[in-house]
C-alpha positions as a printed NumPy array, in Angstrom:
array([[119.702,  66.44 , 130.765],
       [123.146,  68.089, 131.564],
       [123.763,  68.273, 128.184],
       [120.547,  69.818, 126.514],
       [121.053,  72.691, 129.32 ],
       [124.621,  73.202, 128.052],
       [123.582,  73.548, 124.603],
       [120.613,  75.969, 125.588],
       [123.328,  78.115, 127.374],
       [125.479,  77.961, 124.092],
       [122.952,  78.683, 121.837],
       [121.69 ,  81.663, 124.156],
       [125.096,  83.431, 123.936],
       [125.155,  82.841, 119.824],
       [121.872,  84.763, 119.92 ],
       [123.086,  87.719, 122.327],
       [126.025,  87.967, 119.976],
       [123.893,  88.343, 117.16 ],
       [122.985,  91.763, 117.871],
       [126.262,  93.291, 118.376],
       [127.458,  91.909, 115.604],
       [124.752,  92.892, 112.907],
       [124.231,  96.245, 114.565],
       [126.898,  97.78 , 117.1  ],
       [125.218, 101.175, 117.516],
       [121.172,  99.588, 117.989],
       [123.061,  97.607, 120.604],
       [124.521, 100.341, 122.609],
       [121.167, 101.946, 122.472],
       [119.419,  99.118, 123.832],
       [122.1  ,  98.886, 126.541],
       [122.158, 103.024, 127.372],
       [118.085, 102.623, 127.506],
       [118.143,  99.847, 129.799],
       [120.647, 101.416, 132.037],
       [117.904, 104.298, 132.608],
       [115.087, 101.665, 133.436],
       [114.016, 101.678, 136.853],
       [115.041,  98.227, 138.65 ],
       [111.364,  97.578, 138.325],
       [110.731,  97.716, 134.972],
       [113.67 ,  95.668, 134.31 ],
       [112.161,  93.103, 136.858],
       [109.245,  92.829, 134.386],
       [110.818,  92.797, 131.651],
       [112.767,  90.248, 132.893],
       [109.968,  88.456, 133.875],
       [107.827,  88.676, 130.86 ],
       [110.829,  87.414, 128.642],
       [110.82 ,  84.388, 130.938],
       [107.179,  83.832, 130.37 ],
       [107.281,  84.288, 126.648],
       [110.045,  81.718, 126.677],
       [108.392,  79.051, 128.96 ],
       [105.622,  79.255, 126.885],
       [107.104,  79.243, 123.33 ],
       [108.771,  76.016, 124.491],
       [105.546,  74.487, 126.284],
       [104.16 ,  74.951, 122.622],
       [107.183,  74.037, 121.001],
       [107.371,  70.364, 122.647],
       [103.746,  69.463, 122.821]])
């Protein structure tokens, strides 16, 4: 179990590099734009990220 959780983390941080990479200046956008959020809306978005990924794997395993 251990190690399927280690290579989720690793494979997370390949795909938050990806952006930086492939488009610096989108990037620091994103970044400037969610530094004006409210703490709120980046609860939610937080929150509906985590959804969207509990879900895409429910579907993805079954």
């Amino acid at each position: 179990m251990w190690h399927e959780i280690l290579i989720a983390g690793a494979l997370m941080l390949v795909l938050e590099g990806l952006l930086p990479i492939l488009n610096p200046k989108a990037f620091k956008q994103m970044m400037l734009s969610a530094a004006q959020m409210s703490e709120q809306q980046l609860r939610w978005t937080g929150f509906i990220s985590m959804i969207i990924g509990a879900v895409t794997i429910y579907i993805l395993k079954h």
